[in-house]
C-alpha positions in Angstrom: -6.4 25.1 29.1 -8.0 23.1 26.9 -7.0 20.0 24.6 -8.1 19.1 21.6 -7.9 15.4 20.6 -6.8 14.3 17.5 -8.2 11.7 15.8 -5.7 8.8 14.6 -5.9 7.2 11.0 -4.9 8.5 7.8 -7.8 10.4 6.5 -7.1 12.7 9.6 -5.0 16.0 9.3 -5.1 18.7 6.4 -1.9 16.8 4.9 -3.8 14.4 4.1 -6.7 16.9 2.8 -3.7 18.8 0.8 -2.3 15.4 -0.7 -5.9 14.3 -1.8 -6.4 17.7 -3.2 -2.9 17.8 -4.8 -3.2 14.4 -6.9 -6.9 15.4 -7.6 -5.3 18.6 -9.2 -2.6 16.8 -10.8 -4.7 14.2 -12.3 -7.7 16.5 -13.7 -4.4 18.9 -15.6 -3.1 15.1 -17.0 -6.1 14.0 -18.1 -7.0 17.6 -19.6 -3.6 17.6 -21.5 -4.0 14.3 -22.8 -7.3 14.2 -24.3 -6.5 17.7 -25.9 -3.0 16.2 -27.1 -5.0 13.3 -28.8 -7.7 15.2 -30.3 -4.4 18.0 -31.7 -2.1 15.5 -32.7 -4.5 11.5 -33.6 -3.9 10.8 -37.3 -7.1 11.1 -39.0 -8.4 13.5 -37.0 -8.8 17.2 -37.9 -6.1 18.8 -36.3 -8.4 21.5 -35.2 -9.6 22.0 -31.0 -13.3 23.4 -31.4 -15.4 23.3 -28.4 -16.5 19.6 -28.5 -12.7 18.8 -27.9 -12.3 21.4 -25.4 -15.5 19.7 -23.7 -14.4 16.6 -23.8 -11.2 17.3 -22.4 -12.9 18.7 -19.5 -15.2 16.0 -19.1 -12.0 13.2 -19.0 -9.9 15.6 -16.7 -13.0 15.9 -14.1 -13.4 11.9 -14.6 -9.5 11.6 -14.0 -9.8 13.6 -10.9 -12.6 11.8 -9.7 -10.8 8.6 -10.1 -7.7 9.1 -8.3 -9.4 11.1 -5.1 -11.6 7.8 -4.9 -8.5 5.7 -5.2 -6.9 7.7 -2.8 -9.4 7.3 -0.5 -10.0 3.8 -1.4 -6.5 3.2 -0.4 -6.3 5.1 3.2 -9.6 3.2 4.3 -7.8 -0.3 3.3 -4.9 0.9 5.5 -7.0 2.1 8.2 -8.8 -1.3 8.3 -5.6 -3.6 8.9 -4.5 -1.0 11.6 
């Protein structure tokens, strides 16, 4: 009976929702991993993780996530604007 319209672009859809959440995901577990591998493994460093590693590590992975759902989104305005 009724329709509902759909709106056209690429920020519409929950795959687009799911992809943005994915890479967000993906990119706060890299950044996570790496700033603990670098504090574990840096020459020089103690080869200890206490909590201002741990901290940090969550701070980077958060700032990585942030980064990538911006570029993400970033990049599907740019697309939408040339369509």
């Amino acid at each position: 009976m009724f329709m509902i319209a759909q709106q056209e672009g690429p920020n519409s859809g929950q795959a687009w929702k799911t992809r943005r959440r994915r890479a967000g995901i993906a990119a706060f577990l890299v950044g996570l991993v790496a700033t603990l591998a670098f504090f574990a493994f840096f020459p020089g460093l103690p080869h200890v993780i206490d909590w201002g590693a741990i901290l940090v590590s969550l701070a980077v992975g958060g700032l990585a996530r942030w980064g990538c759902q911006s570029w993400i989104t970033g990049r599907a305005k740019e697309k939408a604007e040339r369509m």
